[in-house]
N, C-alpha and C positions, 0 to 999 in steps of 0.2 A: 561527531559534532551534530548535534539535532538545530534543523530547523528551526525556528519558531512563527508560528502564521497568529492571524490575528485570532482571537478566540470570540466563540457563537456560542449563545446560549440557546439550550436546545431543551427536550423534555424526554426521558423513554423512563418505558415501564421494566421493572425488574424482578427477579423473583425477590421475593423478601428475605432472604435469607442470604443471599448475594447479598444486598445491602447492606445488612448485618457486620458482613465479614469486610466491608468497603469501611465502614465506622470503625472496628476495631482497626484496620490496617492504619488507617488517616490519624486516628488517636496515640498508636502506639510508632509513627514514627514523625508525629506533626507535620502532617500536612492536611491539605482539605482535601473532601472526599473526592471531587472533582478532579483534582490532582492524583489519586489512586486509580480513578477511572482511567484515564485519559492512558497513564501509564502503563497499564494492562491492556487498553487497546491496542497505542503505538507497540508495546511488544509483540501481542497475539498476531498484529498488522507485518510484523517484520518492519517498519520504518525505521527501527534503529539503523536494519539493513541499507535500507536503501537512502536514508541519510550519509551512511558512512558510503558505500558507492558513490554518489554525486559528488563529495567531498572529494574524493578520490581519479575522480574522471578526467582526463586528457584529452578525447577524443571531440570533438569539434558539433553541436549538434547534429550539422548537413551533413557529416561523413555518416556519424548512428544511427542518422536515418536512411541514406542511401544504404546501409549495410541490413537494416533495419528490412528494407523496400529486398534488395537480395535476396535472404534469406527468404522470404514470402514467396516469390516465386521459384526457388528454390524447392520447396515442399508443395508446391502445389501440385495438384496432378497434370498432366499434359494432358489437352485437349487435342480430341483425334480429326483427324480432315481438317478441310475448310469449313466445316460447321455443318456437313449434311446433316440432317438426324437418321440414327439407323433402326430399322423397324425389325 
């Protein structure tokens, strides 16, 4: 189940031949080229993923982040002494 956020009109430069292949894609299955774009981002982005995760999710936000804050220090290195520095 995808999101839907509001949509930004934006500008980026492409190779020309990218574009090319965004016209026939949008032509041969009707839709706009912006709609092929977007498409191919959201996949290359994994957001299908992580749409379908959120959709998915039970866990309370304050708990995934207290698990979230664990694991963090979990992997961190231990700091040695009380903070002498050693020469």
């Amino acid at each position: 189940m995808m999101r839907r956020m509001a949509k930004v009109r934006t500008t980026l430069t492409i190779d020309q031949d990218v574009l090319k292949w965004v016209k026939i894609r949008a032509a041969r299955t009707g839709v706009s080229d912006s709609a092929v774009i977007e498409e191919s981002l959201r996949r290359d982005l994994k957001l299908d993923v992580l749409d379908e995760l959120w959709a998915n999710a039970t866990m309370s936000e304050s708990k995934a982040s207290e698990l979230a804050v664990e694991a963090q220090h979990a992997t961190r290195p231990r700091q040695r002494g009380s903070g002498a520095r050693r020469r």
